[in-house]
N, C-alpha and C positions, 0 to 999 in steps of 0.2 A: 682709532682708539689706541694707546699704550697702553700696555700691558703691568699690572701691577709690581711686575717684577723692574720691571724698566724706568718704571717711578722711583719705587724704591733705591734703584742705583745711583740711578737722578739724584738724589736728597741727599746719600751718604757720601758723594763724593763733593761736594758744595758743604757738606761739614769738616772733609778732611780740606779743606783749603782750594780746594781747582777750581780756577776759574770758570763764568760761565760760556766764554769761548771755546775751551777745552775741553767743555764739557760735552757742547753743543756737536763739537767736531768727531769725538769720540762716540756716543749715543746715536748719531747721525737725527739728530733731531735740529731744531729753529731754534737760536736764542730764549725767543719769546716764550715757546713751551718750555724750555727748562725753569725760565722767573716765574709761569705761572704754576708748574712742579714745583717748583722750590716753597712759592707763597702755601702752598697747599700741605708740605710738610711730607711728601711724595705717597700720599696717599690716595685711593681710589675716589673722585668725586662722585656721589648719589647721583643717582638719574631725580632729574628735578622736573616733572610733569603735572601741566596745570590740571589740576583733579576739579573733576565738574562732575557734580552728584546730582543724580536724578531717583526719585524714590522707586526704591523698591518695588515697592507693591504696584505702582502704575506702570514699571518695566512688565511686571508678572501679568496683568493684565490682561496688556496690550497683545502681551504676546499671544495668550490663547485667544484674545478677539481675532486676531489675525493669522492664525491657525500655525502659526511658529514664523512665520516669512517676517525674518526680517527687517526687508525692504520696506513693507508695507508698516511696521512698526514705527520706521523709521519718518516715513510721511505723516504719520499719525500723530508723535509726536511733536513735529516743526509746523502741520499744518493748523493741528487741533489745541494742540498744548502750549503752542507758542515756545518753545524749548529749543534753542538752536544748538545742535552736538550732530558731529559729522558721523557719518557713516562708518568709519573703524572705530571710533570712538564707544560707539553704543553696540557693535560686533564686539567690542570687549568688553564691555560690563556686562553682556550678557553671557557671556564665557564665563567672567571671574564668580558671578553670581549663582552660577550654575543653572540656569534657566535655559541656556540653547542647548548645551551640552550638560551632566554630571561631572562634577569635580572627581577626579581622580584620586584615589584613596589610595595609601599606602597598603601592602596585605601583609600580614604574616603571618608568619613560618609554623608550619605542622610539624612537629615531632614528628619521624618516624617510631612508631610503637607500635610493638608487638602484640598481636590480638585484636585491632582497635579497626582498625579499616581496612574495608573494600571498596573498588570501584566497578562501576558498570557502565557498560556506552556501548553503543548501535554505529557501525558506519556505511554506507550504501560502497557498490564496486560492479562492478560490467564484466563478468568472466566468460568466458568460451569454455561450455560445458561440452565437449564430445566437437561436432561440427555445428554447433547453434551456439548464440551470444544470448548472454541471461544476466539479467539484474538481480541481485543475491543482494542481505542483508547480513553484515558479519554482526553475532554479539559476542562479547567478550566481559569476562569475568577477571578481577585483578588484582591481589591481596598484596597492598602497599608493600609492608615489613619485608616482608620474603620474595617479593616480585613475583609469585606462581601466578602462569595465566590458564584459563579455561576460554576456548575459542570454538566458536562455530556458526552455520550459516543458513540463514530460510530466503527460503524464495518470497516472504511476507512477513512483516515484525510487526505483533499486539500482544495486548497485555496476557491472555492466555498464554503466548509463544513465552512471554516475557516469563513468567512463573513455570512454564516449564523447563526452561534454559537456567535459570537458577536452579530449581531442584535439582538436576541434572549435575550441573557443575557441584555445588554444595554436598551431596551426596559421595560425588566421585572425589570430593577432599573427604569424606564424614565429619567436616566442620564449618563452623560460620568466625567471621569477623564479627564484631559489635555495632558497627554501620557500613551503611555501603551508599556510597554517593556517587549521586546521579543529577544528573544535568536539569533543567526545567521540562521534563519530558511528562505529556496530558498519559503518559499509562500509568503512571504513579502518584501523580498529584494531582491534588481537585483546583486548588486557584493558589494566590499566590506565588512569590519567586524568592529562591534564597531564603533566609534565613526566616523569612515570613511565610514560606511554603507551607499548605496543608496535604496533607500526603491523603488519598485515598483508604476509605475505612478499610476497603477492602485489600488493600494490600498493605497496610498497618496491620491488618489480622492477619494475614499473610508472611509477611516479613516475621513477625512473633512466632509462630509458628516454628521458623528456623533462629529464632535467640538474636534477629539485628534488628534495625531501626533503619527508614532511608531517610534520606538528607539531601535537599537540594544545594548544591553552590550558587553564588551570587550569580546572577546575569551577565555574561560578558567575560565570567572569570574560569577561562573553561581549564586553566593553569593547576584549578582546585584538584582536578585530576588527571597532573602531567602523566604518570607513568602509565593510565589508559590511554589517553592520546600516542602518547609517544611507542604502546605496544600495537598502535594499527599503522602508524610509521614502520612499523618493523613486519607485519604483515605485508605491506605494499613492497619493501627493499630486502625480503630473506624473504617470506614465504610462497610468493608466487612468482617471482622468476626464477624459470629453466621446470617449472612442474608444468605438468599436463592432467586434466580431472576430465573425467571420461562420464559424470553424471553428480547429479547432487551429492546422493548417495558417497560417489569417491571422493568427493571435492573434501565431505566432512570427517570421513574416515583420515586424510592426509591430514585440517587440520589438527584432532586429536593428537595424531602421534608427532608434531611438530612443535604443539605445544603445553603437551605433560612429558615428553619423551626428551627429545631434542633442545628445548629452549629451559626444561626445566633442570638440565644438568649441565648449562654452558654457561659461561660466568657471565655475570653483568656487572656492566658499570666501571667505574676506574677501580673500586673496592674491590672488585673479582668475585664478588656474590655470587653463588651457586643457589639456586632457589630450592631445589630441594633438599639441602641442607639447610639451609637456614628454616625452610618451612617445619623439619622436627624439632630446632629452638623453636617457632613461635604457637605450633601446637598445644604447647600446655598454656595458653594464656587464651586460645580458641575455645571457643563453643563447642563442648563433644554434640554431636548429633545422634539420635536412636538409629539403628539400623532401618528401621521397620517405619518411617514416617511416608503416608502416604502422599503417590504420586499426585500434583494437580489435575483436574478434568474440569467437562463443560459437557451437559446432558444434552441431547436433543431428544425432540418427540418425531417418530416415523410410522409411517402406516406399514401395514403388510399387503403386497398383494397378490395375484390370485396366484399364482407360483409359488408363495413364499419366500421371496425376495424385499428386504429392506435396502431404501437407497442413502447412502451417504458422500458425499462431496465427487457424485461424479460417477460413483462403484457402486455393483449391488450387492449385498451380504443376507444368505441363505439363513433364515430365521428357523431353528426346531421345533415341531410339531404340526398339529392340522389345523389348526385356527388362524383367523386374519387380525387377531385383536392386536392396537396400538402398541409398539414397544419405546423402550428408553432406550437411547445410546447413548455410553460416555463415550466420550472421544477425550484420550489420552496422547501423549507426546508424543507414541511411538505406535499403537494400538487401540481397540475399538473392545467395548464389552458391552452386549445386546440385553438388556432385563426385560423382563414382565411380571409382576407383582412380587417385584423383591427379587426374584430366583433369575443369577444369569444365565442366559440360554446359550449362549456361544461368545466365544472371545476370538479376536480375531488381529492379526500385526496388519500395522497398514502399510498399501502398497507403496513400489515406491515412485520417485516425484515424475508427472507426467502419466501414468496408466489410469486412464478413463474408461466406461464402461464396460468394466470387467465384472464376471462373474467369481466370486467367493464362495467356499462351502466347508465348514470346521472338518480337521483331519480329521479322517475313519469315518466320516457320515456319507453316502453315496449324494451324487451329487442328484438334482429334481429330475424327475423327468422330462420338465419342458423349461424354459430359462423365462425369462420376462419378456416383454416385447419391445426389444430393444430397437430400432429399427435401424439404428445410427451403425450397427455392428455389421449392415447389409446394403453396403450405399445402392441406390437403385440404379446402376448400369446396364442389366437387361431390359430396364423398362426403357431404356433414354436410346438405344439401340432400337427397341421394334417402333418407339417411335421415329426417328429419322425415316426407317425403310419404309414406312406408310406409302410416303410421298416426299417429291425436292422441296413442297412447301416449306415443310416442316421443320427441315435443318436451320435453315435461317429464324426462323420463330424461336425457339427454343433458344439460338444463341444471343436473340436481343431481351427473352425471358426469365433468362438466369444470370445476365449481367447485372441488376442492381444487388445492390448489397443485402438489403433487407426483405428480401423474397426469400422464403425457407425453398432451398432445393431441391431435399427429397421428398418432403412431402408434397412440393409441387409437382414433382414427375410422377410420383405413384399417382396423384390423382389424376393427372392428364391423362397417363396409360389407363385406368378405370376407366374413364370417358370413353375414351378411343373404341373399345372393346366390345362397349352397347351403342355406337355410331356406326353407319357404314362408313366405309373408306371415302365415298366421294362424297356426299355431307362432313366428313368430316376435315380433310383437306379444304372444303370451300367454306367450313366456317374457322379454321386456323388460317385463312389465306385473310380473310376477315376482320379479325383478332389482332392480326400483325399489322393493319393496315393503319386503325385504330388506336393499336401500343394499348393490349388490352393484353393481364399477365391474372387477370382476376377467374380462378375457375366457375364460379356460378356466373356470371356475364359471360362466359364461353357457352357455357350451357343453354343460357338464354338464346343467342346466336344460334345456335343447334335449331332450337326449335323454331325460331323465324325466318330458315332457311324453308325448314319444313312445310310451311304454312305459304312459303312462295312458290311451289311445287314443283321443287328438285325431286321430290321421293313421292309427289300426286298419284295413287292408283289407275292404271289406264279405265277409258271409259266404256263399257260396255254395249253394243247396240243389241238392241230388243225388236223383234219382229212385231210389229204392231199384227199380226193375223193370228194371234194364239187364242184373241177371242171368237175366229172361228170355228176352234177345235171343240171336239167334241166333251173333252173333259170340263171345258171353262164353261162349256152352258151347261152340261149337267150338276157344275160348282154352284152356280147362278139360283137355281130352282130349290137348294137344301134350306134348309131351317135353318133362319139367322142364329146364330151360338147365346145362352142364357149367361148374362153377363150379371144377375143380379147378387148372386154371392159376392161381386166386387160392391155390390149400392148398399149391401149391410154390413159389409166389415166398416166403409167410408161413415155409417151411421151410428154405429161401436165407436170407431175413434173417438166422432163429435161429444159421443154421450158423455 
């Protein structure tokens, strides 16, 4: 194809007098394309494509008959409809018509304004916390105008998380934007996408709460909030290489002061934006916040038990007083506060990421006398101990009874050991010999085993010989000659019962 430009030259030199030879020689084109340039007036000729229209509505059809494929569209057509149109052919009118694909819309341009927007967005990342690898959720908070970010990280992201990461952030500015847009993400919207999104009541009363409104962007159009994207580009290329996080805990500590400290006082952009400057211009056009607005929570119901001890996510937390009656726990972002009929009993910060079965007890209260019965806090290794020494049996037993997965361990071994203790030794090696033979890990069928050893008579009482001459003796015939015993008190109590 030639180039418009090259037409164009074509044309004006064939007006100034040059011949088509000269023309031809100079252009490095054929005679022939310069006459038909020239006939053409060196203008660009239209693409001239025989147009074969097929309706609409029997393309739209077809298509969801045959679940988008297509191929299969395309046999449907030629074989059903008699309609002969080649295969790129009907590949493009289902493009131009937007049926295969959505036609591509033009977007435009956001103001940058002051007070007006926020963004929010979630990204997953694989960090090495201390010598362990962990899957962390970063969220980050992002106020358009002024670029201030709020950045931090859960080992789990839901919508509780989600509202307390906002409060959090929101507070630590004491102001809000007017929206904050957020992606098609099921924690804040009920159905819908984009501009046809219905946000959750509950976090429409929520968001009001703090003076914004949330907002999905179009599907697809995640550009809606470049400067979130592009601030977890800037986490991935500044803020974790050459660091080391030695625990959740530090992980979020560094990024706080990275990203209200460090990123909030270093220019951005080609403009040289300082976002803490500009955030005291866009302050006054911000949402003031009350100081005093409270934190988000989520109650649970727990028992008490005989200790004293309520359990929550793993911990146990020392309940005041002497009763076992049901308590409420909020569980807050950072802390726990224990109620019962209104009045809280204790408050308590939660530990930190990774400590399980621990014992809590509010400053200046002595801690119970006895703790719960944890058992998980005393793996049973003396018992797995006396058992081996039984007998050689028994080692191999044990190691093909605590190789599956789904066999609780220590409560196996404490009851094996149980066992062991009201068993003798060699009943009890010849029913683990048994046991093993079998691929039996079930404590009552061992038990079982126990006692059908018994009954085959490993542990038989030896048998007695009796002198058959005792009824010589003098006492067994003087026994002989007494008065049979009055047995009738037993014939009327039996005739008491009947009555």
């Amino acid at each position: 194809m030639i180039e418009a430009d090259k037409r164009r030259a074509i044309f004006l030199m064939h007006q100034d007098g040059m011949s088509d030879r000269e023309i031809s020689r100079r252009m490095g084109v054929s005679r022939n394309t310069v006459r038909v340039i020239i006939e053409q007036q060196g203008a660009m000729p239209p693409i001239r494509r025989a147009k074969q229209r097929i309706d609409e509505e029997l393309l739209r059809r077809l298509y969801v008959e045959c679940n988008g494929f297509a191929q299969r569209v395309h046999e449907k057509l030629v074989e059903e409809e008699g309609i002969e149109v080649t295969y790129p052919t009907l590949t493009r009118m289902l493009r131009q018509l937007g049926i295969s694909k959505p036609k591509k819309e033009r977007c435009d341009r956001v103001p940058d304004e002051p007070g007006v927007e926020m963004q929010h967005d979630t990204s997953p990342y694989r960090l090495k916390l201390a010598e362990k690898w962990m899957r962390v959720q970063a969220s980050m908070l992002y106020l358009r105008y002024s670029k201030r970010r709020y950045l931090k990280f859960y080992p789990a992201f839901n919508r509780f998380k989600m509202k307390c990461f906002l409060h959090e952030a929101l507070m630590f500015w004491g102001c809000s934007a007017k929206q904050c847009i957020i992606d098609n993400t099921n924690l804040a919207r009920l159905r819908g996408t984009g501009a046809n999104a219905v946000i959750l009541p509950e976090m429409e009363r929520f968001g009001g709460r703090y003076g914004f409104e949330f907002r999905c962007h179009e599907k697809g159009h995640a550009n809606r909030k470049a400067g979130e994207e592009r601030s977890f580009w800037t986490v991935v290329t500044n803020f974790f290489p050459g660091r080391t996080f030695e625990s959740l805990e530090d992980l979020n500590r560094q990024a706080l002061e990275w990203a209200t400290v460090r990123m909030d006082n270093r220019a951005q952009g080609k403009a040289g934006l300082i976002p803490a400057k500009a955030f005291e211009f866009e302050r006054q056009y911000l949402v003031e916040l009350p100081a005093h607005l409270p934190a988000p929570y989520r109650p649970h119901q727990r028992g008490v038990d005989e200790y004293g001890y309520a359990a929550f996510d793993g911990n146990y937390y020392w309940v005041p007083g002497t009763g076992r009656e049901d308590v409420t726990v909020l569980e807050y972002a950072d802390r726990l506060k224990i109620y019962r009929a209104r009045t809280c009993l204790a408050e308590y910060a939660l530990p930190a990421h990774g400590i399980k079965n621990a014992l809590f007890d509010p400053p200046g209260v002595s801690k119970a006398a006895r703790g719960p019965r944890n058992r998980k806090n005393r793996p049973p290794q003396q018992e797995e101990q006396h058992l081996r020494a039984i007998g050689e049996s028994v080692g191999p037993y044990l190691d093909f009874a605590l190789k599956p997965k789904g066999i609780q361990r220590n409560g196996f071994l404490r009851k094996l050991h149980a066992l062991s203790l009201k068993t003798a030794p060699r009943l009890f090696l010849r029913s683990i010999e048994r046991a093993h033979k079998y691929r039996i890990i079930d404590i009552a069928t061992i038990e079982r085993i126990i006692a059908l050893n018994m009954t085959e008579g490993i542990q038989r009482l030896p048998l007695v010989e009796v002198d058959q001459a005792f009824r010589e003796r003098d006492a067994y015939r003087e026994g002989r000659l007494t008065d049979p015993p009055d047995l009738s008190i037993y014939e009327q109590t039996q005739e008491d019962e009947d009555e």
